[in-house]
N, C-alpha and C positions, 0 to 999 in steps of 0.2 A: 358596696353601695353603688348604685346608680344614679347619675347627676345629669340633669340636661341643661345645655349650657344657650346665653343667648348673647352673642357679640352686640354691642352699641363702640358707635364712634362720634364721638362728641365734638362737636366745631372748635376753631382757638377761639371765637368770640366766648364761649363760656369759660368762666374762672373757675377757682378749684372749689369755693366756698357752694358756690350754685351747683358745681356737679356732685359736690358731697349730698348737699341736701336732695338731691333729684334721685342719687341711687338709695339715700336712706329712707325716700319714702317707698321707691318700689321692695326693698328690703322688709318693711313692716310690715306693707298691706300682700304681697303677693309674694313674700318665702324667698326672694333670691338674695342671697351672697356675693359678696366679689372674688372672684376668683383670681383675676389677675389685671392691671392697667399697663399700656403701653403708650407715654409721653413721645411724641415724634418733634423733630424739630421744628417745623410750621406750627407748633401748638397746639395740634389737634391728639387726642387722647383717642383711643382704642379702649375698649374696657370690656371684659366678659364678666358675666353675671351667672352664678350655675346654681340648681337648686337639686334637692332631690328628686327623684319621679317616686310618685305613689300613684294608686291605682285613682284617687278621686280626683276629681278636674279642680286644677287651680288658675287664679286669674291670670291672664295674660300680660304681657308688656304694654306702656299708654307710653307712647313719643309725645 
């Protein structure tokens, strides 16, 4: 299988409750999963999102 993957880094202004719910809506509406999160000590988060590739155009990332 093939997965394209899309890094976000989340600011320490955002809590965990708000980034839960931000990637569980890109999660429903546009196919991506979490693949892995990186907690830094400044409290800023690193997060990668990967989904499958298929051949038909799916929606993008919305910052």
């Amino acid at each position: 299988m093939d997965y394209e993957y899309a890094p976000l880094r989340l600011p320490s202004n955002v809590d965990r409750l708000t980034a839960a719910a931000q990637l569980a809506i890109q999660a429903e509406f546009s196919g991506w999963e979490l693949a892995r999160v990186r907690l830094y000590r400044d409290g800023t988060r690193q997060v990668m999102l990967r989904r499958r590739v298929v051949n038909q155009p799916q929606p993008g990332l919305s910052y």
